[in-house]
C-alpha positions as CSV (number, residue, x, y, z in Angstrom):
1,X,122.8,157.0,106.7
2,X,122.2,158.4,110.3
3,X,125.4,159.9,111.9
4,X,126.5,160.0,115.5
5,X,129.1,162.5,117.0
6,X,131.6,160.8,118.7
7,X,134.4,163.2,120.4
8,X,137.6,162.2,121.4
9,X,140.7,164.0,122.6
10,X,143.8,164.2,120.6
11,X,147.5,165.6,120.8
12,X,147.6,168.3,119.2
13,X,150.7,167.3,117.0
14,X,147.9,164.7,115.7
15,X,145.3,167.2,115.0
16,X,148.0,169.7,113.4
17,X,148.4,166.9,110.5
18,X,144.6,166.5,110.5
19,X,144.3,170.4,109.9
20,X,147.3,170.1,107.1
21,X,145.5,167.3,105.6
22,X,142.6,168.6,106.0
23,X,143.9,171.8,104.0
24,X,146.3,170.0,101.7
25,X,143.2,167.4,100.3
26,X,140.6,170.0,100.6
27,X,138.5,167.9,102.6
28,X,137.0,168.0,106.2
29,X,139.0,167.7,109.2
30,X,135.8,165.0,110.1
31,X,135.7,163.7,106.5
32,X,140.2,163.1,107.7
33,X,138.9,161.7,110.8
34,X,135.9,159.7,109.4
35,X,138.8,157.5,106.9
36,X,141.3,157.1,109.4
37,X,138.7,155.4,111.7
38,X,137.2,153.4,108.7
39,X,140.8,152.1,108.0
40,X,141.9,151.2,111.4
41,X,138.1,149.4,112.3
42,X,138.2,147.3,109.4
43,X,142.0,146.6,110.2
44,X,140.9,145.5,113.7
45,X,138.1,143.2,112.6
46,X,140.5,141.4,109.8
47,X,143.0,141.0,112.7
48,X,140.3,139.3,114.8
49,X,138.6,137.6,111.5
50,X,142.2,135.5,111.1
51,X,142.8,135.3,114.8
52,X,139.4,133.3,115.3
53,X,140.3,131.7,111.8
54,X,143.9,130.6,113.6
55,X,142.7,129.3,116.7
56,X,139.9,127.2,115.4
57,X,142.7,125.6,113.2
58,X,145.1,124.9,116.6
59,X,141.4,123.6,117.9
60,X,140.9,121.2,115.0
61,X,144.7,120.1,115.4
62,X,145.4,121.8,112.0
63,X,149.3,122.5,113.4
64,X,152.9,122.3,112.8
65,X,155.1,120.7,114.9
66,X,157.8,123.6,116.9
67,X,161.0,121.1,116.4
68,X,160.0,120.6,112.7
69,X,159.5,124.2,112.1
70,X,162.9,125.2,113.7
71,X,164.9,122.4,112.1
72,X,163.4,123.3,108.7
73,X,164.5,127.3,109.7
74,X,168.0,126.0,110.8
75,X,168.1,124.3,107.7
76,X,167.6,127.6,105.1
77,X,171.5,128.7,106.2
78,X,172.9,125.2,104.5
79,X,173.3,123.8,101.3
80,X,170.8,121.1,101.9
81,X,167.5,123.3,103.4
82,X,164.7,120.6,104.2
83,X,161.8,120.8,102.8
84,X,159.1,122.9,104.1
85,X,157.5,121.0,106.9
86,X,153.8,120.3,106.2
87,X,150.2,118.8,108.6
């Protein structure tokens, strides 16, 4: 797989737990780097995977109404809790 450097500044009480990480997993400080930035992008595209997902949904009218959603919350704090509102 080709590699590109990509440099970045950091504060250093970020990159004294990459060193101790580093040290403590006897890995790279890059191999440290090169997860945590795995991680986080493939956080970032799930967020904007179920996002999209979410908005096509409130496109197609696939929603709940706010009133029914709140009376059903108020609802939870009584001895007769609605049912869960549904489409």
């Amino acid at each position: 797989m080709e590699t590109k450097v990509v440099t970045a500044h950091v504060p250093l009480p970020l990159a004294d737990k990459i060193d101790d990480l580093a040290q403590r997993l006897e890995r790279s400080k890059a191999w440290i780097v090169k997860q945590a930035l795995t991680a986080w992008v493939e956080l970032e595209e799930e967020r904007r995977r179920l996002t999209l997902e979410a908005l096509a949904d409130v496109d197609a009218g696939n929603v709940i109404d706010h009133q029914a959603i709140q009376a059903w919350a108020d609802s939870l704090d009584t001895d007769s809790s609605l049912p869960i509102p549904n489409k």
